[in-house]
PyMOL Python script that loads the backbone (N, CA, C, O; Angstrom):
from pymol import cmd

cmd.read_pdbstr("""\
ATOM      1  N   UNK A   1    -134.151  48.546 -58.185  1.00  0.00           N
ATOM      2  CA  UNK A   1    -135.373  49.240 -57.808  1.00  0.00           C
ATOM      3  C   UNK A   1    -135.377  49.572 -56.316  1.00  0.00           C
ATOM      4  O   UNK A   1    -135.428  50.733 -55.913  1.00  0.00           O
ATOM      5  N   UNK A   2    -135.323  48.531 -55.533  1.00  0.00           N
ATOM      6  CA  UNK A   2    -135.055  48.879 -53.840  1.00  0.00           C
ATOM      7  C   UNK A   2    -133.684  49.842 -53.658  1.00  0.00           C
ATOM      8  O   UNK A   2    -133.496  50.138 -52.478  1.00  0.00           O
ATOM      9  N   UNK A   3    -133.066  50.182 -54.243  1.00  0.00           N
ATOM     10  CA  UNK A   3    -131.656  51.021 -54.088  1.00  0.00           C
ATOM     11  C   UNK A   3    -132.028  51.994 -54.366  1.00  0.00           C
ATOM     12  O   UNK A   3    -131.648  52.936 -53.670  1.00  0.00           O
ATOM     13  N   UNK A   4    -133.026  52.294 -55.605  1.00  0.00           N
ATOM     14  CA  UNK A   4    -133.741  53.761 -55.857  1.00  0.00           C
ATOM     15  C   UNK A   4    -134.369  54.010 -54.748  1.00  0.00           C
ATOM     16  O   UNK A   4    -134.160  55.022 -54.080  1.00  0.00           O
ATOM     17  N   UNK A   5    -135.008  53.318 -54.518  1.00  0.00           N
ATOM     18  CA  UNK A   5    -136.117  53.713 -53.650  1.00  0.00           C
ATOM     19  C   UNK A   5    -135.471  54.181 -51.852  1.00  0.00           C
ATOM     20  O   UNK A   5    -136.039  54.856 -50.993  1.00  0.00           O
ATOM     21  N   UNK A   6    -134.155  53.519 -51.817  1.00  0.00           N
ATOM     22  CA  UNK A   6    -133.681  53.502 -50.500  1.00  0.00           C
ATOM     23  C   UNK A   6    -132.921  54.873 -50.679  1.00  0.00           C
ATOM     24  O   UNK A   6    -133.149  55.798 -49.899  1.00  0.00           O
ATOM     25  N   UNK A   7    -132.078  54.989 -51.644  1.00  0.00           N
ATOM     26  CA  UNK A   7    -131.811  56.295 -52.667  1.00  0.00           C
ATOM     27  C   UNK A   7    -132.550  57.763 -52.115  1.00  0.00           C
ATOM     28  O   UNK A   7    -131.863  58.781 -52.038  1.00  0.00           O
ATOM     29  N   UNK A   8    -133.681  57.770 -51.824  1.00  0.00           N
ATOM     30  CA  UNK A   8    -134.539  58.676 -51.809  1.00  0.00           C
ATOM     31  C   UNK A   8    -135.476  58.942 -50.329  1.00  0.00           C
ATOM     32  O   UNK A   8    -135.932  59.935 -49.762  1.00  0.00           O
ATOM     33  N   UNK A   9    -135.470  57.718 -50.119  1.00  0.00           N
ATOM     34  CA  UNK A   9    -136.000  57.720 -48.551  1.00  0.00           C
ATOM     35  C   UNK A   9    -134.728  58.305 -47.495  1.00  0.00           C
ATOM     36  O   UNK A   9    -134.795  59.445 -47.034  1.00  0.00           O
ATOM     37  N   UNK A  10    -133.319  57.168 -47.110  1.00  0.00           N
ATOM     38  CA  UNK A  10    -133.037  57.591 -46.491  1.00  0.00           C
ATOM     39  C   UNK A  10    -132.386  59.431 -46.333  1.00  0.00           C
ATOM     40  O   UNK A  10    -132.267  59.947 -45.222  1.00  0.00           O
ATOM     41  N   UNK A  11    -131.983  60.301 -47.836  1.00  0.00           N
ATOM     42  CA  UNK A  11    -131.661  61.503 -47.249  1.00  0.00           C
ATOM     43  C   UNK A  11    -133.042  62.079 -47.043  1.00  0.00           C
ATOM     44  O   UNK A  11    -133.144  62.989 -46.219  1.00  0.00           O
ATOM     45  N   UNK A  12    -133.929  61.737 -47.575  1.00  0.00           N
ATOM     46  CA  UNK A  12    -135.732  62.583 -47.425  1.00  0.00           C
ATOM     47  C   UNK A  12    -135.308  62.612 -46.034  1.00  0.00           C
ATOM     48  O   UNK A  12    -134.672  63.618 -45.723  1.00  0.00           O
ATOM     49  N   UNK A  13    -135.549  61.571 -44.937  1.00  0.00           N
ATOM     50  CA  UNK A  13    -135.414  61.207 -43.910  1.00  0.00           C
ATOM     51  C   UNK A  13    -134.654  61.788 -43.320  1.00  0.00           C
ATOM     52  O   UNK A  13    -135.205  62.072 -42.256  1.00  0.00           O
ATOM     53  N   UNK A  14    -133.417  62.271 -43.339  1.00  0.00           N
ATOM     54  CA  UNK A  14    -132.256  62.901 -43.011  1.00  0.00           C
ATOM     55  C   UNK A  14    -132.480  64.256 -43.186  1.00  0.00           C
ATOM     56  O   UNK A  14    -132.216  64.933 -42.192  1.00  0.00           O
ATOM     57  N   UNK A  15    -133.014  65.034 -44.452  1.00  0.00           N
ATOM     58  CA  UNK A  15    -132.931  66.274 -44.559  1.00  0.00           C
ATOM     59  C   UNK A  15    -134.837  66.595 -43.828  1.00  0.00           C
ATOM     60  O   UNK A  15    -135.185  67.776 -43.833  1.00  0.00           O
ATOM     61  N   UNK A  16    -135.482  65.941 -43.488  1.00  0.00           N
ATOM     62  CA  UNK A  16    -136.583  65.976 -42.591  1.00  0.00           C
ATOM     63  C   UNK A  16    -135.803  66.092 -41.412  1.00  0.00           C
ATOM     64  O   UNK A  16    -135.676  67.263 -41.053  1.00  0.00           O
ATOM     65  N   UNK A  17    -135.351  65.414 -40.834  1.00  0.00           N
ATOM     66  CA  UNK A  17    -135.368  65.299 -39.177  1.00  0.00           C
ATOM     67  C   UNK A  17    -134.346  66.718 -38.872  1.00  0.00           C
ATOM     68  O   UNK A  17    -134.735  67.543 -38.045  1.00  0.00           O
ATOM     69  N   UNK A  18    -133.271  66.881 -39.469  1.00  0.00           N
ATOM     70  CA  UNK A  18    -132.682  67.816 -39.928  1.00  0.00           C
ATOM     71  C   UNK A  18    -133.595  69.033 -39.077  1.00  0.00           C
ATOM     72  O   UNK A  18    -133.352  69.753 -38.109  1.00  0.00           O
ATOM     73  N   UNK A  19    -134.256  68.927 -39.591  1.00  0.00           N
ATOM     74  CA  UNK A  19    -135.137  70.576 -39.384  1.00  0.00           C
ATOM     75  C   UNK A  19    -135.941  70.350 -38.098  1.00  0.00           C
ATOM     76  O   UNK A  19    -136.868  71.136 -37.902  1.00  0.00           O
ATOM     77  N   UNK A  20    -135.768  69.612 -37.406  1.00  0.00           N
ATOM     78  CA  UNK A  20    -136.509  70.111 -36.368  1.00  0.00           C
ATOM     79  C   UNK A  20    -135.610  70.959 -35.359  1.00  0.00           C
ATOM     80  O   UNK A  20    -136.189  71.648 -34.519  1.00  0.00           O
ATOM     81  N   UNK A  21    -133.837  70.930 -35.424  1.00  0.00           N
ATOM     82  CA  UNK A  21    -133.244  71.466 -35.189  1.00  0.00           C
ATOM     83  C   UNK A  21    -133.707  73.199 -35.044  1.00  0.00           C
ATOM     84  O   UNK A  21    -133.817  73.812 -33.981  1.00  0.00           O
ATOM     85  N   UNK A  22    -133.889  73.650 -36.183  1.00  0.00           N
ATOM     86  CA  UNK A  22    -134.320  75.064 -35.661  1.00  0.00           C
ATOM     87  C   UNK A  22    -135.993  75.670 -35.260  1.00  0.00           C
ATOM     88  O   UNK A  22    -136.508  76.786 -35.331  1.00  0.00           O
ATOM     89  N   UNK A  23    -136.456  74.420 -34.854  1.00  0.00           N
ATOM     90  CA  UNK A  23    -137.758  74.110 -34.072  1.00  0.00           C
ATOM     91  C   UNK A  23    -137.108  74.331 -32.835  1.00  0.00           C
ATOM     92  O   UNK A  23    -137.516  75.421 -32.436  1.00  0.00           O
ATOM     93  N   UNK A  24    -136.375  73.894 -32.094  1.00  0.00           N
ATOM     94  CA  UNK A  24    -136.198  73.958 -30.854  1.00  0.00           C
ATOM     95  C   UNK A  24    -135.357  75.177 -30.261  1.00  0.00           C
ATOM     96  O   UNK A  24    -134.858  75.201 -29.136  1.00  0.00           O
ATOM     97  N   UNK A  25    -135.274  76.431 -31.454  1.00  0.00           N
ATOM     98  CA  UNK A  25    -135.426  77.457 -31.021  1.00  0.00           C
ATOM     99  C   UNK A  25    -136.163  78.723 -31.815  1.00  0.00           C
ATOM    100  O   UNK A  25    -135.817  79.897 -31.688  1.00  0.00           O
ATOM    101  N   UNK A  26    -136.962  78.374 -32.436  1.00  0.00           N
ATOM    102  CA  UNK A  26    -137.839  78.916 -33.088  1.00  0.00           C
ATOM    103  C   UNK A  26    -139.208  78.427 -32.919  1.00  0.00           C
ATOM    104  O   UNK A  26    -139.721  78.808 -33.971  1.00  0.00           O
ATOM    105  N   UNK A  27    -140.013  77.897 -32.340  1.00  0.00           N
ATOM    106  CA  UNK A  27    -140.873  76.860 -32.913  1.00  0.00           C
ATOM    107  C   UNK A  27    -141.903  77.305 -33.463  1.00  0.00           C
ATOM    108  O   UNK A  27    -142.302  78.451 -33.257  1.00  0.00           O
ATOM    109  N   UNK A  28    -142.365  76.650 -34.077  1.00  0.00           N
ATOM    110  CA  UNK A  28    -143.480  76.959 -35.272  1.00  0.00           C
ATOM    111  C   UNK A  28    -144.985  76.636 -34.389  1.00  0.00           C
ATOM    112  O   UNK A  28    -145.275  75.669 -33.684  1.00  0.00           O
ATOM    113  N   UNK A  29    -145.955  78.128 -34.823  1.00  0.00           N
ATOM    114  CA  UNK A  29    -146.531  78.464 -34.489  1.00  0.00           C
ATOM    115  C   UNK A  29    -147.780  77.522 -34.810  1.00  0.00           C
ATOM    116  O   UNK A  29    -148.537  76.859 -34.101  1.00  0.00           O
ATOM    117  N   UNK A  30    -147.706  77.676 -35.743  1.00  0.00           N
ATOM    118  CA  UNK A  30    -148.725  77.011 -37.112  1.00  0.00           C
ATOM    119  C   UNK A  30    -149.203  75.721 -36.624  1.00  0.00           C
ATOM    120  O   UNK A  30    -148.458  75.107 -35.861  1.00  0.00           O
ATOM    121  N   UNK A  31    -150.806  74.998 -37.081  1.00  0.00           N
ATOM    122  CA  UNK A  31    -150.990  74.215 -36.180  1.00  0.00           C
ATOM    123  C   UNK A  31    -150.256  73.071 -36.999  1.00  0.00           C
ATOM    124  O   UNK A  31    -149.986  73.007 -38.198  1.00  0.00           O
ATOM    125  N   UNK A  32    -150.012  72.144 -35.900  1.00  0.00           N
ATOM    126  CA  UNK A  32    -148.772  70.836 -35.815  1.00  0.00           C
ATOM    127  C   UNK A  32    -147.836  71.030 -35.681  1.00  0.00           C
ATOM    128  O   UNK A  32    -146.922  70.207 -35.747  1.00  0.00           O
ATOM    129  N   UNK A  33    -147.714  72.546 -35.372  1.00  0.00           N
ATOM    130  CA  UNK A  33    -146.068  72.828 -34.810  1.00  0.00           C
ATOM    131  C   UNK A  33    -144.913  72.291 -35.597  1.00  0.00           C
ATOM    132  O   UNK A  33    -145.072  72.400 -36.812  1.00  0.00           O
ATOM    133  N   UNK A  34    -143.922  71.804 -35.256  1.00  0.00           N
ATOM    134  CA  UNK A  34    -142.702  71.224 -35.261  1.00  0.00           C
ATOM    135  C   UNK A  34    -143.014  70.092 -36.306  1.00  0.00           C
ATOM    136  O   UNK A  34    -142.203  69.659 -37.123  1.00  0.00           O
ATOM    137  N   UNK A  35    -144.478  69.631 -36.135  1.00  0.00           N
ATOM    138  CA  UNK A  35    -144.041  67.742 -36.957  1.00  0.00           C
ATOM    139  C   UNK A  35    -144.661  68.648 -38.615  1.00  0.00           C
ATOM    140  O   UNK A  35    -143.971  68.552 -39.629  1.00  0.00           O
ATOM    141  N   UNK A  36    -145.623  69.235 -38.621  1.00  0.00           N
ATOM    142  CA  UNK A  36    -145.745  70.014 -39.630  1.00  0.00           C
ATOM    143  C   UNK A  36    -144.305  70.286 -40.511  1.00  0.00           C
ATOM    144  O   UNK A  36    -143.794  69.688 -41.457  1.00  0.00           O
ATOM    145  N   UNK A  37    -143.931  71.425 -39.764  1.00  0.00           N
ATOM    146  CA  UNK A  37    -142.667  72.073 -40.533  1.00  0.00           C
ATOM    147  C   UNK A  37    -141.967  71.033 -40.911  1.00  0.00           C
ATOM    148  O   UNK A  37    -141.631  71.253 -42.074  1.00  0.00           O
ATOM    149  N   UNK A  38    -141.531  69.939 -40.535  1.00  0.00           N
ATOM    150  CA  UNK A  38    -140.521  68.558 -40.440  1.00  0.00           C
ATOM    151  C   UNK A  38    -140.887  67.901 -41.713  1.00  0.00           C
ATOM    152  O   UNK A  38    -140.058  67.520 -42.540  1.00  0.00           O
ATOM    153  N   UNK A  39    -142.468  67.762 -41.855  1.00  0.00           N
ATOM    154  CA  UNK A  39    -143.160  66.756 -42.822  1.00  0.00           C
ATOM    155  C   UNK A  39    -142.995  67.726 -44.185  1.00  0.00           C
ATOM    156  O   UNK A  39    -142.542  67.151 -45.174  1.00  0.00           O
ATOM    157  N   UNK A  40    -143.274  68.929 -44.297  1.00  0.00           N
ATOM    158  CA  UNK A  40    -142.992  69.826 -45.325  1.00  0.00           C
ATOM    159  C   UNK A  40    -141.546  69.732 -45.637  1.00  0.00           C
ATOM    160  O   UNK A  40    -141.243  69.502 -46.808  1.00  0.00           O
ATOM    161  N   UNK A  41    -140.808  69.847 -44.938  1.00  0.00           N
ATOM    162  CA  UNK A  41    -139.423  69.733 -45.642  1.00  0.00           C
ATOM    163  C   UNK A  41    -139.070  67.857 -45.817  1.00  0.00           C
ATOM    164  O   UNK A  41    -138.046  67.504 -46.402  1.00  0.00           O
ATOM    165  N   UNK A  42    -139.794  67.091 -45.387  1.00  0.00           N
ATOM    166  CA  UNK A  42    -139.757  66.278 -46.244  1.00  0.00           C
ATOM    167  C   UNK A  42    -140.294  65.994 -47.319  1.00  0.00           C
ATOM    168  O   UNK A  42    -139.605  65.529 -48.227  1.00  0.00           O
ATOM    169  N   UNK A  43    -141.432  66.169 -47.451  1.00  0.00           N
ATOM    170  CA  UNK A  43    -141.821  66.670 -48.926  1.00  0.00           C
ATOM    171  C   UNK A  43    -140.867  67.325 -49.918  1.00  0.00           C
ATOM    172  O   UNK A  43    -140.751  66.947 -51.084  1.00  0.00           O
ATOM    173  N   UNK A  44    -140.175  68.365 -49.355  1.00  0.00           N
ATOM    174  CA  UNK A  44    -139.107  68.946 -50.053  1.00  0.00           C
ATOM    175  C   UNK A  44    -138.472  68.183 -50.589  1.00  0.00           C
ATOM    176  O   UNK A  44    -138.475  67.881 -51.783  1.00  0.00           O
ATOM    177  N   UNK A  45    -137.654  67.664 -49.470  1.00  0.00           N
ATOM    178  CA  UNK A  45    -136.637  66.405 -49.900  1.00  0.00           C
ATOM    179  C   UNK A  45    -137.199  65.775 -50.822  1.00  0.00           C
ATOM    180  O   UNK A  45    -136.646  65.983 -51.903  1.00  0.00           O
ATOM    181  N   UNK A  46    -138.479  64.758 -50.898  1.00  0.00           N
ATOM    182  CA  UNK A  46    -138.539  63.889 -52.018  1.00  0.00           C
ATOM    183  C   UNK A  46    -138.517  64.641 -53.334  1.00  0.00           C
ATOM    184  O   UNK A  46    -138.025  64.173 -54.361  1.00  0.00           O
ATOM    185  N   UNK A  47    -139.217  66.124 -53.217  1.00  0.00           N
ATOM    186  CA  UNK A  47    -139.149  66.876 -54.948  1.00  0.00           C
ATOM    187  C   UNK A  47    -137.729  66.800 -55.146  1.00  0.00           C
ATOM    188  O   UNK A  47    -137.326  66.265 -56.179  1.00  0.00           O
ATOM    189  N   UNK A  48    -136.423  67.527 -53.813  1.00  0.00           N
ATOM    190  CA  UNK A  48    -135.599  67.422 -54.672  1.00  0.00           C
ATOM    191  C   UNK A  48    -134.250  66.629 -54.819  1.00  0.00           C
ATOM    192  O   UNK A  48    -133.122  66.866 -55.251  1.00  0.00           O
ATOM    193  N   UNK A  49    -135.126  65.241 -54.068  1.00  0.00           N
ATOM    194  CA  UNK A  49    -134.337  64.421 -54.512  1.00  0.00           C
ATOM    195  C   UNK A  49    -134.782  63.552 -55.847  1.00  0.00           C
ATOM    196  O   UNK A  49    -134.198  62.578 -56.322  1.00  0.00           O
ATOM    197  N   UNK A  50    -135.566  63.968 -56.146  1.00  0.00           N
ATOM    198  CA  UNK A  50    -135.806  63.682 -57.793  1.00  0.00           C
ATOM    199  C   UNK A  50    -135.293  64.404 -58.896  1.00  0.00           C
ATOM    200  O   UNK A  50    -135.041  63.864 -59.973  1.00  0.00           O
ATOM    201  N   UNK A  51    -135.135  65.582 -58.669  1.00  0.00           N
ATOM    202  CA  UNK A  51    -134.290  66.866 -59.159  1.00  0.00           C
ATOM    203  C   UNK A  51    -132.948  66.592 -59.294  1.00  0.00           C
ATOM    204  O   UNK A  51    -132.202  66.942 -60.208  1.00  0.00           O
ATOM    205  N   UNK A  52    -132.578  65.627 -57.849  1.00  0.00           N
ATOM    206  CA  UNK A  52    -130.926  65.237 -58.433  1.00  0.00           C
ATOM    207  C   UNK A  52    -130.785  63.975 -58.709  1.00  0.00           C
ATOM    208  O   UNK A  52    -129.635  63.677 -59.032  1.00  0.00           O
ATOM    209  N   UNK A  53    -131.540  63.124 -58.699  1.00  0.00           N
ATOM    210  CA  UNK A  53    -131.784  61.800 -59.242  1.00  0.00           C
ATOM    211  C   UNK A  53    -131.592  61.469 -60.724  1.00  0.00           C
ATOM    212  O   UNK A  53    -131.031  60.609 -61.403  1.00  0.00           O
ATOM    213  N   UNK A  54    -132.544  62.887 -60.944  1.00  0.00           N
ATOM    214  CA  UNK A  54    -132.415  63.088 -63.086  1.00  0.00           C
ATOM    215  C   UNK A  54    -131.495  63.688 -63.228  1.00  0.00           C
ATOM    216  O   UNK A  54    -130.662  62.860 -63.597  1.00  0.00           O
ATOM    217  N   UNK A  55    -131.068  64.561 -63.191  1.00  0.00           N
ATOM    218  CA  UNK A  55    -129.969  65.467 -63.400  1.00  0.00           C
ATOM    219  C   UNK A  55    -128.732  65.469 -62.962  1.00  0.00           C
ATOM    220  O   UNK A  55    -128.000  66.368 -63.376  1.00  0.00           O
ATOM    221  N   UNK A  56    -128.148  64.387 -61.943  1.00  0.00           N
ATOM    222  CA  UNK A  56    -127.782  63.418 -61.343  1.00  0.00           C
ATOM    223  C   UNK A  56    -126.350  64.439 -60.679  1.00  0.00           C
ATOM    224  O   UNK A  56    -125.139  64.255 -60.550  1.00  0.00           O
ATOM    225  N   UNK A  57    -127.224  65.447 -60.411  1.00  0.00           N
ATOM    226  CA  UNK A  57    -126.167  66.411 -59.773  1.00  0.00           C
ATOM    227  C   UNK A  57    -126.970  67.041 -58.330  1.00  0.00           C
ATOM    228  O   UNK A  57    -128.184  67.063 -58.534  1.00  0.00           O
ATOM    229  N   UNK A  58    -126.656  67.478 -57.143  1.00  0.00           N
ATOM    230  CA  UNK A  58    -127.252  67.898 -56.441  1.00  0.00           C
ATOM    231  C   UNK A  58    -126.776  69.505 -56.579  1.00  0.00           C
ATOM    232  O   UNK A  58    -126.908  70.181 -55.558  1.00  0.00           O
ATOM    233  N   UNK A  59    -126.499  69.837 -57.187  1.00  0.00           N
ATOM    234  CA  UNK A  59    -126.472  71.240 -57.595  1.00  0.00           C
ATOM    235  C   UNK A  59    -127.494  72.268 -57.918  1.00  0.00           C
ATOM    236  O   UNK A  59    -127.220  73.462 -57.798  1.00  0.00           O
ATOM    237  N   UNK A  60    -128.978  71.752 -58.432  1.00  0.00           N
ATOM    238  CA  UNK A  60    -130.205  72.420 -58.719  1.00  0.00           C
ATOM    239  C   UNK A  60    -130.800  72.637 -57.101  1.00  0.00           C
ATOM    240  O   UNK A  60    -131.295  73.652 -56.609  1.00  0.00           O
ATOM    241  N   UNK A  61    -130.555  71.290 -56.476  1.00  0.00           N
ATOM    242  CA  UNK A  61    -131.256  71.580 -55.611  1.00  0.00           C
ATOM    243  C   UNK A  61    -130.518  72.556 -54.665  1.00  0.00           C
ATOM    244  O   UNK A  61    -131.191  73.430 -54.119  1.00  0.00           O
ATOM    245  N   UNK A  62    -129.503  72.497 -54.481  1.00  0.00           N
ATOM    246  CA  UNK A  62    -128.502  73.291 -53.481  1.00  0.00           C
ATOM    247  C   UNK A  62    -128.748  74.700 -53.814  1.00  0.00           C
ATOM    248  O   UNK A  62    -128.920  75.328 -52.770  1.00  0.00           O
ATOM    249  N   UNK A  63    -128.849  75.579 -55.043  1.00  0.00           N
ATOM    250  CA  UNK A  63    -129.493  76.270 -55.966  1.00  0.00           C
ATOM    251  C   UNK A  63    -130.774  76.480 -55.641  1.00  0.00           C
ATOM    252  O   UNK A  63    -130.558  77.606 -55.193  1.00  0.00           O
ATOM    253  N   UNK A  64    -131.986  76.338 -55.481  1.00  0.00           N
ATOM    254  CA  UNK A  64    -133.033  76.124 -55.063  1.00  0.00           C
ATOM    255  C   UNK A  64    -133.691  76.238 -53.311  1.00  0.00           C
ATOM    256  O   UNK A  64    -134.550  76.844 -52.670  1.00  0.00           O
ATOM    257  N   UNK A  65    -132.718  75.304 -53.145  1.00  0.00           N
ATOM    258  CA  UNK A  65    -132.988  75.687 -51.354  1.00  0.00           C
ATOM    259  C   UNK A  65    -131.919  76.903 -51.213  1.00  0.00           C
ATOM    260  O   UNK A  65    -132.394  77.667 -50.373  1.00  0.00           O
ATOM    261  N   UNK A  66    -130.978  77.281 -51.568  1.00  0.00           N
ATOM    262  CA  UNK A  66    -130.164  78.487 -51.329  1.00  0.00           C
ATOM    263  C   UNK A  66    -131.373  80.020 -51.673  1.00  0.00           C
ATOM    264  O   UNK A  66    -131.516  81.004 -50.947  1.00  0.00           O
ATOM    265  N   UNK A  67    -132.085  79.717 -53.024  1.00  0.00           N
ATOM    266  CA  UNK A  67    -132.901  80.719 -52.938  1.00  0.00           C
ATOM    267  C   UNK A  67    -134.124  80.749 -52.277  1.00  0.00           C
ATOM    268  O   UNK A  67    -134.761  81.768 -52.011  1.00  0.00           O
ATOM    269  N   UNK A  68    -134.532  79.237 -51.938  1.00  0.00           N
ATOM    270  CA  UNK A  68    -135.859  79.483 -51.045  1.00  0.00           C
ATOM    271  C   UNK A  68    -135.855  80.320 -49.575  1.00  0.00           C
ATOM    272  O   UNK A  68    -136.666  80.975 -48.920  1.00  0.00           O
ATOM    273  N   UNK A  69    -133.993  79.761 -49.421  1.00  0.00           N
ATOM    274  CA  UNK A  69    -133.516  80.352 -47.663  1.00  0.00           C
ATOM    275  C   UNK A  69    -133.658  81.948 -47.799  1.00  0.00           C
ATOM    276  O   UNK A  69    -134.182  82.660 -46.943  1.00  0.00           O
ATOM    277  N   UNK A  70    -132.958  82.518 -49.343  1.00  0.00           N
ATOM    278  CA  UNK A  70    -132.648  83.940 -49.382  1.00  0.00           C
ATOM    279  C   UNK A  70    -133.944  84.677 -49.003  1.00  0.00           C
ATOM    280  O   UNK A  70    -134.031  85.749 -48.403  1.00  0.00           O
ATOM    281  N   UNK A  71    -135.007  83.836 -49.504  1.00  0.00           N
ATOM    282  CA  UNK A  71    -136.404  84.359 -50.139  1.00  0.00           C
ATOM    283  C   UNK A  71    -137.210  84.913 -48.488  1.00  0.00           C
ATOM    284  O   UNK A  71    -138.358  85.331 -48.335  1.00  0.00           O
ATOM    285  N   UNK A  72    -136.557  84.795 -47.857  1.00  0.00           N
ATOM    286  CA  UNK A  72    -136.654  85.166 -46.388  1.00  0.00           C
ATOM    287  C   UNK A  72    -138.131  84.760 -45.928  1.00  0.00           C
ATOM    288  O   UNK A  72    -138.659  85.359 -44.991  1.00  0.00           O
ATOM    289  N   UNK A  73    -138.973  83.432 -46.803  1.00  0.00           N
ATOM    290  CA  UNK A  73    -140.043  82.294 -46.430  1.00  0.00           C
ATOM    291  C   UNK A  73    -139.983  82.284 -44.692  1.00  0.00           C
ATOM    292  O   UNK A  73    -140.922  82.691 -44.009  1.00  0.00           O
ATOM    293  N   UNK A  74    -138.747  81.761 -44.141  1.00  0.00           N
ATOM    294  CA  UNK A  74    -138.997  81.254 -43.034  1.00  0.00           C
ATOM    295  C   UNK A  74    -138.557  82.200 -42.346  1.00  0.00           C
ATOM    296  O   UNK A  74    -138.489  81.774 -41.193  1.00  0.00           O
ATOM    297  N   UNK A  75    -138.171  83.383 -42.393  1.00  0.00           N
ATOM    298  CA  UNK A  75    -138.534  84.431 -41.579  1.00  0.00           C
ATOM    299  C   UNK A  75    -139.417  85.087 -41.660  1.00  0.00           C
ATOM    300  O   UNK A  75    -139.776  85.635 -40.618  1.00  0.00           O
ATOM    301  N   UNK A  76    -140.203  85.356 -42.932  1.00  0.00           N
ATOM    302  CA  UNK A  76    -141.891  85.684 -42.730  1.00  0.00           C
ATOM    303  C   UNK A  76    -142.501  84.806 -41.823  1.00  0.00           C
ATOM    304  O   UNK A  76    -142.994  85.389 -40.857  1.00  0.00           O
ATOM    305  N   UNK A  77    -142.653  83.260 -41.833  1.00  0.00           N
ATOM    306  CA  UNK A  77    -143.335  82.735 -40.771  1.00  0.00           C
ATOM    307  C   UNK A  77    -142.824  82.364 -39.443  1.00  0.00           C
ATOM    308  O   UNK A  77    -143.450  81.479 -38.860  1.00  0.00           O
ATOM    309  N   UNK A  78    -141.508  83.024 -38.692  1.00  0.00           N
ATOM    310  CA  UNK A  78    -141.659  83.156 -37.716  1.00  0.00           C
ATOM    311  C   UNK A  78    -141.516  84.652 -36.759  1.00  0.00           C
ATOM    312  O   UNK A  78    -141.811  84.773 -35.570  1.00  0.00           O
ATOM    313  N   UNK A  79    -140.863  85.926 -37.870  1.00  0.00           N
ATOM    314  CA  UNK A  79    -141.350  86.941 -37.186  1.00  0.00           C
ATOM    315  C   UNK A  79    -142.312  87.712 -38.208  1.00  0.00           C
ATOM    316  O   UNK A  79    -141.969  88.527 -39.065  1.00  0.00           O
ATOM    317  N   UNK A  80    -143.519  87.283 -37.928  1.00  0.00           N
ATOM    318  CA  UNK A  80    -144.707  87.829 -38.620  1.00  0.00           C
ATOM    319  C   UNK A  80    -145.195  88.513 -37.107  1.00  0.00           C
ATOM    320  O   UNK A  80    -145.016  88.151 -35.944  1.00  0.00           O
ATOM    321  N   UNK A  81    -145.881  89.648 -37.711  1.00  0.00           N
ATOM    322  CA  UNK A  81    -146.187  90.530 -36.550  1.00  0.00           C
ATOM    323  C   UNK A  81    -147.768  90.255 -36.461  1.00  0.00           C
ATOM    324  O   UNK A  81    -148.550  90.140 -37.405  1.00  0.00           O
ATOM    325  N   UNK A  82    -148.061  90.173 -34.970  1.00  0.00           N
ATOM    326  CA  UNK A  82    -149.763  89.458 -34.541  1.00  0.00           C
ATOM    327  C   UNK A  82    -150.724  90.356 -34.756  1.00  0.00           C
ATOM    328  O   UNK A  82    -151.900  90.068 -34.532  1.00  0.00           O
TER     329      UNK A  82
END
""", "prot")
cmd.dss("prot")
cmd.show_as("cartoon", "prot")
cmd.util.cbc("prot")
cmd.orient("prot")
């Protein structure tokens, strides 16, 4: 049970901090800035590290964030015009 659970925290954790990387040349506008965007993609992480937890492949998710990146999300919210 603690191995699941460690299982899931430490890459959450990893693919969170991860992203503040293109905070520090982009930064996010939106209020909470940087810890915002950070906490959302950890959120991410935990959906899809449950996604490869069951399915016990990280392939859906790689799949998934490949189309969320295409989906040009995070270039709508940082060159959105004022």
């Amino acid at each position: 049970m603690a191995a699941d659970v460690l299982g899931y925290l430490y890459p959450t954790a990893g693919f969170a901090l991860l992203h503040y990387a293109p905070q520090s040349v982009f930064p996010s506008w939106y209020l909470g800035g940087a810890t915002s965007f950070v906490a959302s993609a950890g959120l991410f992480g935990l959906l899809w590290g449950s996604v490869a937890f069951c399915s016990g492949s990280v392939g859906w998710t790689v799949l998934s964030h490949v189309l969320l990146d295409f989906s040009g999300l995070g270039a709508r919210v940082h060159f959105q015009d004022d």
